[in-house]
C-alpha positions as CSV (number, residue, x, y, z in Angstrom):
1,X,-9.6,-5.2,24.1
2,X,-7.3,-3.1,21.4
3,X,-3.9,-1.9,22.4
4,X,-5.6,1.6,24.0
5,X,-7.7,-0.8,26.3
6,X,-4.9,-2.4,27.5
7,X,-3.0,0.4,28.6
8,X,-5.8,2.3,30.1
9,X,-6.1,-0.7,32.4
10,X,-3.4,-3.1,32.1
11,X,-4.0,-4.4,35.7
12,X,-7.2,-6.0,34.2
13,X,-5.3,-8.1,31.4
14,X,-3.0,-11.1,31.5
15,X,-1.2,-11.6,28.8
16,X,1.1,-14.3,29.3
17,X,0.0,-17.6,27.0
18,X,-0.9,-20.5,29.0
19,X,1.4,-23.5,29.8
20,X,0.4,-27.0,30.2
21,X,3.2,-27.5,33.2
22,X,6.7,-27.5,34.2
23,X,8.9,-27.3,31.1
24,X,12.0,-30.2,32.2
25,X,13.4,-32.0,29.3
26,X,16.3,-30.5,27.4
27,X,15.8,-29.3,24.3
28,X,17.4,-30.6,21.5
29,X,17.6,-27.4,19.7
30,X,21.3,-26.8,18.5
31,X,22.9,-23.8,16.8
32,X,20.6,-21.6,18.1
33,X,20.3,-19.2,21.5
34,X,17.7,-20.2,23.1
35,X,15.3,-17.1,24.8
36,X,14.9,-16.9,28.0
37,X,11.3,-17.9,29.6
38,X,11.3,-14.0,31.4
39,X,11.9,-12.2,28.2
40,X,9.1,-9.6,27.2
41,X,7.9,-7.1,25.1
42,X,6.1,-3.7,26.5
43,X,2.8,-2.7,24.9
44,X,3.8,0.6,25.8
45,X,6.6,2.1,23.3
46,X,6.0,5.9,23.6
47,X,7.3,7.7,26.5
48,X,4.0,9.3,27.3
49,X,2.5,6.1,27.7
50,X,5.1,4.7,29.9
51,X,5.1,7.9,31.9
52,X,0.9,7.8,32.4
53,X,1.0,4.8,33.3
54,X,4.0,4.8,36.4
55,X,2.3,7.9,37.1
56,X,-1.0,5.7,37.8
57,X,1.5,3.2,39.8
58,X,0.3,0.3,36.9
59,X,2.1,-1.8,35.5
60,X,4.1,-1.9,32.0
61,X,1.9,-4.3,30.6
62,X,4.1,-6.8,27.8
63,X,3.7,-9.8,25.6
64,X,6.2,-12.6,25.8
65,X,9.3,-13.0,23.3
66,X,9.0,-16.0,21.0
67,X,11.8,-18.2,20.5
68,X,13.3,-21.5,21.7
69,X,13.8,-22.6,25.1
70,X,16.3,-24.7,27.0
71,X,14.0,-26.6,28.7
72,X,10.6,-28.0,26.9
73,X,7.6,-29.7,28.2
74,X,6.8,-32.3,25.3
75,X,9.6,-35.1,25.0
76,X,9.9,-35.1,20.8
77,X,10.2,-39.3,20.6
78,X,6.6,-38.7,22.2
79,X,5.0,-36.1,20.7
80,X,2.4,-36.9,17.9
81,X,1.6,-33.5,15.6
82,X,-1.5,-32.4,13.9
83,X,-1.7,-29.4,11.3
84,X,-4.9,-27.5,10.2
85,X,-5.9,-25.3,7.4
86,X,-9.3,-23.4,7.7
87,X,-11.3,-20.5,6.3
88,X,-10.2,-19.2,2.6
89,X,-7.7,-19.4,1.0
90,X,-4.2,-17.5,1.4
91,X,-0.9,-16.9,0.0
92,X,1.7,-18.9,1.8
93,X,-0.1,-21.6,3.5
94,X,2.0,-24.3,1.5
95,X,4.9,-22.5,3.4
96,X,3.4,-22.5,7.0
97,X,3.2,-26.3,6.7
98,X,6.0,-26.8,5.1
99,X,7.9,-24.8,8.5
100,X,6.2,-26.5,10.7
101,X,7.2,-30.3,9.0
102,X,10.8,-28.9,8.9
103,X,11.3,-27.5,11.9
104,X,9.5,-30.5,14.1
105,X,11.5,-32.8,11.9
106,X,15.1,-31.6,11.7
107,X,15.1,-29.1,15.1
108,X,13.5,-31.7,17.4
109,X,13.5,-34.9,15.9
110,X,9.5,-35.5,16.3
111,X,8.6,-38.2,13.9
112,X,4.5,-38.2,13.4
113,X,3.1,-35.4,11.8
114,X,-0.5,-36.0,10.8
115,X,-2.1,-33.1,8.4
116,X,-5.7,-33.3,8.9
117,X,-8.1,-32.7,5.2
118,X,-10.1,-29.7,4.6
119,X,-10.1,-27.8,7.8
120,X,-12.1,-28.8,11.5
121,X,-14.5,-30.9,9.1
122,X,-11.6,-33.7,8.8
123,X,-12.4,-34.0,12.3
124,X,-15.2,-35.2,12.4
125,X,-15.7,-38.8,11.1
126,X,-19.2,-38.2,9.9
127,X,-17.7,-36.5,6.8
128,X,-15.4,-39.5,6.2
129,X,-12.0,-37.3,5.7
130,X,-9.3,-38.8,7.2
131,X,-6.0,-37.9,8.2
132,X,-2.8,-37.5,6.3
133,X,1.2,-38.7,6.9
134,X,3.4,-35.3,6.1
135,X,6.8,-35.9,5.7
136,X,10.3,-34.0,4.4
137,X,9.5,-35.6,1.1
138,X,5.5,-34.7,1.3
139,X,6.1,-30.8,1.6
140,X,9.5,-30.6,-0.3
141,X,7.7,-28.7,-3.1
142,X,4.5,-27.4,-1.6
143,X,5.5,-23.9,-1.2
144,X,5.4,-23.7,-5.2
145,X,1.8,-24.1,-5.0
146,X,-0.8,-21.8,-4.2
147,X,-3.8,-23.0,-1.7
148,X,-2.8,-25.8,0.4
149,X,-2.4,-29.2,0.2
150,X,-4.5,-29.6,3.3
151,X,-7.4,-28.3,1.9
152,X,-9.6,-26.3,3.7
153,X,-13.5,-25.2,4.8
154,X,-15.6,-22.6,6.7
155,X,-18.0,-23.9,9.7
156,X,-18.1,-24.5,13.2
157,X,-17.9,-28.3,14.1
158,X,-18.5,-29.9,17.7
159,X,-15.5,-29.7,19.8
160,X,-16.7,-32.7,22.0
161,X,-15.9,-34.6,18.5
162,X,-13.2,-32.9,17.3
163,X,-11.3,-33.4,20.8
164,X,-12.4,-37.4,20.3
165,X,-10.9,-37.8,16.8
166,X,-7.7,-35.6,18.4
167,X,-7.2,-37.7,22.1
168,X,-8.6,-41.3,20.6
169,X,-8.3,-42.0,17.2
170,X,-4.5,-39.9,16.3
171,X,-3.2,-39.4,20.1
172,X,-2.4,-36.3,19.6
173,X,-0.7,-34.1,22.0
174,X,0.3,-30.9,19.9
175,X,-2.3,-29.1,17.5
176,X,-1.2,-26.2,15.1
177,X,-4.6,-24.1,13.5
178,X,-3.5,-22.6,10.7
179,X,-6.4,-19.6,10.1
180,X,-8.1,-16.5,10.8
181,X,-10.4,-15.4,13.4
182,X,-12.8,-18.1,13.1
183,X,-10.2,-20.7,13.0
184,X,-8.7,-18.7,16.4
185,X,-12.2,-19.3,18.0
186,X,-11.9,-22.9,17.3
187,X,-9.0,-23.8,18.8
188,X,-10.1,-21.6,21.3
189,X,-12.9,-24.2,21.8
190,X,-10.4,-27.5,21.4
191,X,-8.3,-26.0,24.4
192,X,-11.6,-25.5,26.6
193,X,-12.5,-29.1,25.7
194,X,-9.1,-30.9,26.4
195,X,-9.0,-28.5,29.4
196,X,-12.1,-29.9,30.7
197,X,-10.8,-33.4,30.1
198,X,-7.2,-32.4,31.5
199,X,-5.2,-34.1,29.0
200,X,-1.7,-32.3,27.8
201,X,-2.6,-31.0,24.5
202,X,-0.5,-27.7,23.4
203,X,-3.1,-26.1,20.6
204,X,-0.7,-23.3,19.0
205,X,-2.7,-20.9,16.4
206,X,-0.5,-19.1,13.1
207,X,-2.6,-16.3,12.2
208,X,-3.9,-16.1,8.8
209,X,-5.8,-13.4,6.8
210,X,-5.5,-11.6,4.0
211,X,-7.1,-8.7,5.4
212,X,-4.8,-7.9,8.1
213,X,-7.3,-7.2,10.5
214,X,-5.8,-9.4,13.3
215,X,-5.7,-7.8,16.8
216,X,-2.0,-7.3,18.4
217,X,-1.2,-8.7,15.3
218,X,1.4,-6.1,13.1
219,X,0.8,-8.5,10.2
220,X,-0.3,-11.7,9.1
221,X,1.4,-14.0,6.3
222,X,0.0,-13.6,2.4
223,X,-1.0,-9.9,3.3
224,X,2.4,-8.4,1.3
225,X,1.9,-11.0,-1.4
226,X,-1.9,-9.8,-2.1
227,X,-1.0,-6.4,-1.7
228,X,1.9,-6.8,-4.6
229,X,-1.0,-8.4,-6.9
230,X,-3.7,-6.2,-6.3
231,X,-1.3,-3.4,-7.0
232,X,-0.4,-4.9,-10.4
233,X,-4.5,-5.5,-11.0
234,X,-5.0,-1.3,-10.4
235,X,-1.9,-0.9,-12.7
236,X,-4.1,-3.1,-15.4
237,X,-7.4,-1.0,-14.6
238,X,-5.3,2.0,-15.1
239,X,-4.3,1.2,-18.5
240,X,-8.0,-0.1,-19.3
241,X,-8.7,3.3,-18.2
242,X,-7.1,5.0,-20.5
243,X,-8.3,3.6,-23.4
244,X,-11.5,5.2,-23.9
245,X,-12.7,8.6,-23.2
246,X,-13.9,9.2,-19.9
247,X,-12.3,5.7,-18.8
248,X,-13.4,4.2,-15.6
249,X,-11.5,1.4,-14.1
250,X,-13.4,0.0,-10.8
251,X,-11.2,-2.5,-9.3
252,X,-12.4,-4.7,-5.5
253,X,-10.4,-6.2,-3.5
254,X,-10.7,-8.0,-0.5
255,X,-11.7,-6.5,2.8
256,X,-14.5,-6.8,4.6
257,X,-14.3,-5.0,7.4
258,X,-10.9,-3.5,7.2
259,X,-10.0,-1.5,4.1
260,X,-5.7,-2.4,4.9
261,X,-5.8,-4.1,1.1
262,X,-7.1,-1.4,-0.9
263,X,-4.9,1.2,1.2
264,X,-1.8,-0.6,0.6
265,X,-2.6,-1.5,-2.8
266,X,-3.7,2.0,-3.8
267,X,-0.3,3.6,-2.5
268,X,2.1,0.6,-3.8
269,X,0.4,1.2,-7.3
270,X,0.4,5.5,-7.1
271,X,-2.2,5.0,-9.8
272,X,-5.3,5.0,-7.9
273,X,-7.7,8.5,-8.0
274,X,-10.5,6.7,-5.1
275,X,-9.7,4.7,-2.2
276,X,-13.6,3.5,-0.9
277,X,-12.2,1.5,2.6
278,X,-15.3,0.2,4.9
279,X,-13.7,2.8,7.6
280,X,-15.0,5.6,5.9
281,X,-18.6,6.2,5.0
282,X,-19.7,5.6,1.6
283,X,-22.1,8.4,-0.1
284,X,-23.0,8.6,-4.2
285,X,-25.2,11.4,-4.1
286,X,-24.9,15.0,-3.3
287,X,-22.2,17.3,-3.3
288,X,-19.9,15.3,-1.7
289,X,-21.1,11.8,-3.4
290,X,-18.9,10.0,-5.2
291,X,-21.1,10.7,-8.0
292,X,-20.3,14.5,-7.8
293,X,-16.6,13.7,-7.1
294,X,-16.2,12.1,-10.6
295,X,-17.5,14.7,-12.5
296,X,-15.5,16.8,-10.6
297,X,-12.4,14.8,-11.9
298,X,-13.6,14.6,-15.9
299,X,-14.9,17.9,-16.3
300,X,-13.6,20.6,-14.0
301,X,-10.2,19.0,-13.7
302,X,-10.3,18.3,-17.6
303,X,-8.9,14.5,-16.7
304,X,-10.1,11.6,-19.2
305,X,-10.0,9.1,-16.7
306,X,-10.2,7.6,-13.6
307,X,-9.1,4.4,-11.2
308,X,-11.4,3.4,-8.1
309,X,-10.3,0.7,-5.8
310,X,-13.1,-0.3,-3.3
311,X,-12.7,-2.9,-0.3
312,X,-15.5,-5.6,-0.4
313,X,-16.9,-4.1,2.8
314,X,-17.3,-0.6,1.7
315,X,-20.7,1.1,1.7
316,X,-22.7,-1.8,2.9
317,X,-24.8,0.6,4.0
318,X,-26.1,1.1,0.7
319,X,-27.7,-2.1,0.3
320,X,-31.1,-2.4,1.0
321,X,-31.2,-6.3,2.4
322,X,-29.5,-7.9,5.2
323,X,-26.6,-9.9,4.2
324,X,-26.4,-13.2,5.2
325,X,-23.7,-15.3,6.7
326,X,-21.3,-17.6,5.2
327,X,-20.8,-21.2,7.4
328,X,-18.0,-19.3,9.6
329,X,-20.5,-17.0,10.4
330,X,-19.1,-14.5,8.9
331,X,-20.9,-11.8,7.4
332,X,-21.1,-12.0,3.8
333,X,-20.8,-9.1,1.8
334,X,-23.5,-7.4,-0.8
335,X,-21.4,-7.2,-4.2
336,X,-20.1,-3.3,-3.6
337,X,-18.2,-3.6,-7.0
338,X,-20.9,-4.5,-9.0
339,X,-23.4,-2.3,-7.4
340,X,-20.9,0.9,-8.0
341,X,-20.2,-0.5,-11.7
342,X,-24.1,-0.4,-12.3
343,X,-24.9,2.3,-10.2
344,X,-21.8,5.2,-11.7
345,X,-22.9,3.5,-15.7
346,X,-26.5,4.5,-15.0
347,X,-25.9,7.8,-13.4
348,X,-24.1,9.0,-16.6
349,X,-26.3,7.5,-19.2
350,X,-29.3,10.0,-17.1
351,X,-26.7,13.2,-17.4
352,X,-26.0,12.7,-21.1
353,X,-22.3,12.0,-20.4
354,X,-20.3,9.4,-22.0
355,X,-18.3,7.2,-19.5
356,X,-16.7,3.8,-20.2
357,X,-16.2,1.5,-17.3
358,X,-14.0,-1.3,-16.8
359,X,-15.0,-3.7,-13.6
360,X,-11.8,-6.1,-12.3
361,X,-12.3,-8.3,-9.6
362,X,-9.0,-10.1,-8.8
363,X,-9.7,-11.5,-5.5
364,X,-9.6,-15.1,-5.9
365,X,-7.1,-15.1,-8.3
366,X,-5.2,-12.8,-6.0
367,X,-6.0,-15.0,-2.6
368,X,-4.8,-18.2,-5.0
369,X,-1.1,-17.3,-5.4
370,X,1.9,-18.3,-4.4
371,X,3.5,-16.3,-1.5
372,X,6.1,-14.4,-2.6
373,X,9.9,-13.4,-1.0
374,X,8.8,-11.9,1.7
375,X,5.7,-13.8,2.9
376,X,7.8,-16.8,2.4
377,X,10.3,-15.9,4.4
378,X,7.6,-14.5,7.5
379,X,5.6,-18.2,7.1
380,X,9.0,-19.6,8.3
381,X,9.4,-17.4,10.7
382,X,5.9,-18.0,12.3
383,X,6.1,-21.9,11.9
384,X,9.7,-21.7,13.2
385,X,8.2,-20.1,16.4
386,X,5.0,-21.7,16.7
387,X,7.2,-24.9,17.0
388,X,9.0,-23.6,19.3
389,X,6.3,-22.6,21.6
390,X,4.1,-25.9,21.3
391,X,7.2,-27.9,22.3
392,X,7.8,-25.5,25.3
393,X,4.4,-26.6,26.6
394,X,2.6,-23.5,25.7
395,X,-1.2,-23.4,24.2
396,X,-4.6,-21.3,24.0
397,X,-1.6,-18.9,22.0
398,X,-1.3,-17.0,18.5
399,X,2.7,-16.6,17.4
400,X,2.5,-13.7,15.6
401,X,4.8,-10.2,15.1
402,X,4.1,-7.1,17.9
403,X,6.1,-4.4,16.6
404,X,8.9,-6.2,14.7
405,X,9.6,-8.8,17.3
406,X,7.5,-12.6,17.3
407,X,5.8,-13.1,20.3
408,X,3.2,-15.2,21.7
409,X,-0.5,-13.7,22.8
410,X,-3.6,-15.5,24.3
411,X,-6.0,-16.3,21.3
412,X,-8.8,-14.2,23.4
413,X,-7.2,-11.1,22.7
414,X,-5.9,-11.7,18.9
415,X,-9.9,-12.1,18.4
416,X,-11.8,-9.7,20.8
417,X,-11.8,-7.1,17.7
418,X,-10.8,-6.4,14.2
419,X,-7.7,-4.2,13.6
420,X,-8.8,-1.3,11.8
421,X,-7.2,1.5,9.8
422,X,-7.6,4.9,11.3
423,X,-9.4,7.9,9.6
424,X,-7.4,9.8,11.4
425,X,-4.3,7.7,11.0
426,X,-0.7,8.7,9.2
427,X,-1.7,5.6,6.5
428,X,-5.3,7.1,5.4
429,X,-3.1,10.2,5.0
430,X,-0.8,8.9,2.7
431,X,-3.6,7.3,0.9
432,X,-5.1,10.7,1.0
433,X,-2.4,12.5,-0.1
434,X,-1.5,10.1,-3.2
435,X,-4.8,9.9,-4.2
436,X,-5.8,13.3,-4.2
437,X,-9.3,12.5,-3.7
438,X,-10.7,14.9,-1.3
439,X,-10.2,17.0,-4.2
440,X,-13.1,15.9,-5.7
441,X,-15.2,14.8,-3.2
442,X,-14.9,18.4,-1.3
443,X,-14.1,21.3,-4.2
444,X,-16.8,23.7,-3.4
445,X,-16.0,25.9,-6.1
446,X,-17.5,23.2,-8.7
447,X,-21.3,23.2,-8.3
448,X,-22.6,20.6,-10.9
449,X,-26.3,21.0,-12.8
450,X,-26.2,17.9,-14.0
451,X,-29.5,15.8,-13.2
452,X,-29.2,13.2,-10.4
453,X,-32.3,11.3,-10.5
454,X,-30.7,9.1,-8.0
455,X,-31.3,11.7,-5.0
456,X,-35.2,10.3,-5.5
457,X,-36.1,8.1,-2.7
458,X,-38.8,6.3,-5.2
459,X,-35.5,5.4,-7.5
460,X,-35.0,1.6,-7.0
């Protein structure tokens, strides 16, 4: 259910979050213009698209506006807060629950904000975690840190007892996951369980992955901040690179099924010769192998070296095994970088050439970091309106940003698919264009005799 979906039949698709009832209290909110409950943003921006579809007699279908209201459906001396962390790490957590404290604690006066330990696991008693106090003075610092003070884990849990420990043991009437697509799918489950149990529980999701790969999502928190540090890794490999003759210097970063890292990366770093994304198909040999392409780059185009950033998910395809899944149920990818690394080492020892090769992989050192400037700012943001929207009642909802404006979308369509980067798209362009690396992988006009004993189907 991507954005083209939608529009080619909008009449299908609700997309206004879910509210628990009547918003009636006054909000306490002051300084601050409230937004009203009608406002909305169109899925539709280009005139062609808004045109095709009045000519069909849809719909404009739109997302709602995030923001405070005037009128709210939890009563703050009431409401009793839980915040979860789940899935891997990420940069700006800390800040995301340091937001959310804040703004409950200075915006609407709520009073008991429980954090619960190491993900949906700290709600289950079996694993003995309990529950944490936050307060100003608890989070005052956090967003120094890297990780979060939370903790976190992978793993599905039962919602039947995660809904117990929630209603009966904290009382708890507004939940905030804190997480990626898994984590989305859980509190997709909590909402179904306090649904069936009809008790008012607003379950608000903040949407976190490195990989960007969230759908209706234009970004999620930590992305920029990995981005900068994966940019400053290729600089490294880059200088590794040219060290040695023939340099090599492979560097993975995260992504498993969408290559947005790497692409980013690659153009904020203007250093990077091969882009390998899991969007585009992965070959070593033959005349348009990557294989082929480097020699291409040392010996027809004279250059004595070379920088290759590759996405964990790229050329799974290689792999002869399954891979297996991690607790989440995420697929977990075969080591790409290594494989490449071994793979380009041993196909130059067999031709006789010399090549040196320098393997980085940055990725939890890069996942561990602070956030910087502008994720910090963004996890305010996102706590500020996830706040906002829990207090107004609404739930079953990710706050996230649709084309530069924060608005609220039912969990069931941030996770119906991964976002992914377009072959086709203006970004693979640019990383085309500042890579140059079609000009290796395509120059006809260089036809290598150097033996491949890799083409061999008995070569294991």
């Amino acid at each position: 259910m991507n954005l083209n979906d939608i529009l080619a039949e909008p009449g299908k698709h609700n997309l206004i979050a879910a509210t628990l009832g009547e918003a009636k209290l006054d909000s306490p909110v002051k300084g601050q213009s409230f937004v009203d409950t009608s406002s909305r943003i169109s899925l539709a921006s280009e005139f062609s698209q808004i045109e095709s579809l009045k000519q069909r007699n849809e719909n404009i279908p739109y997302l709602e506006i995030a923001g405070p209201r005037k009128k709210i459906f939890h009563d703050p001396a009431q409401a009793r807060v839980a915040i979860i962390t789940c899935g891997g790490l990420c940069p700006g957590l800390n800040n995301v629950i340091k937001g959310l404290v804040e703004v409950l604690t200075y915006d609407y006066g709520v009073r008991v904000i429980f954090g619960i330990k190491y993900g949906y696991r700290g709600l289950d008693p079996r694993f003995g975690l309990t529950a944490t106090r936050l307060t100003l003075d608890k989070v005052d610092n956090i967003h120094e840190s890297g990780g979060t003070i939370l903790g976190s884990s992978r793993g599905n849990q039962d919602p039947k007892i995660m809904v117990d420990t929630l209603l009966m043991q904290l009382n708890v009437n507004i939940l905030f996951c804190i997480g990626g697509d898994g984590t989305l799918r859980g509190g997709r489950d909590i909402v179904d369980e306090v649904n069936r149990r009809k008790a008012p529980m607003s379950v608000i999701c903040i949407p976190k992955t490195i990989d960007n790969d969230l759908n209706l999502i234009d970004r999620t928190f930590g992305f920029e901040t990995c981005v900068q540090s994966a940019a400053e890794a290729i600089k490294g490999a880059h200088v590794e690179a040219n060290g040695a003759p023939n340099g090599l210097g492979l560097v993975k970063v995260m992504g498993r099924d969408s290559g947005f890292i790497a692409a980013h990366a690659s153009l904020a770093s203007s250093v990077t010769n091969f882009c390998l994304i899991p969007e585009v198909p992965l070959r070593l040999e033959g005349p348009n192998g990557l294989f082929t392409a480097l020699e291409r780059r040392y010996f027809k185009h004279r250059k004595d070296h070379a920088v290759i950033v590759v996405a964990e998910g790229a050329g799974q395809d290689l792999f002869e095994k399954e891979a297996s899944k991690d607790a989440s149920g995420n697929v977990m990818k075969h080591d790409i970088g290594q494989f490449l690394a071994n793979r380009i080492s041993e196909h130059f020892k067999y031709s006789g050439n010399e090549i040196s090769i320098k393997y980085i992989d940055p990725s939890y050192i890069i996942r561990s970091i602070p956030a910087n400037s502008s994720d910090a700012i963004y996890c305010f943001q996102l706590a500020e309106n996830a706040v906002h929207a829990a207090m107004e009642g609404k739930t079953n909802a990710v706050v996230g940003s649709f084309r530069g404006t924060f608005v609220l979308v039912p969990v069931g369509y941030v996770i119906s698919e991964r976002k992914k980067i377009d072959p086709e798209g203006a970004l693979w362009h640019a990383v085309i264009g500042s890579t140059r690396q079609n000009d290796y992988f395509y120059d006809s006009s260089f036809e290598t005799e150097l033996p491949n004993r890799f083409a061999s189907e008995d070569w294991r």
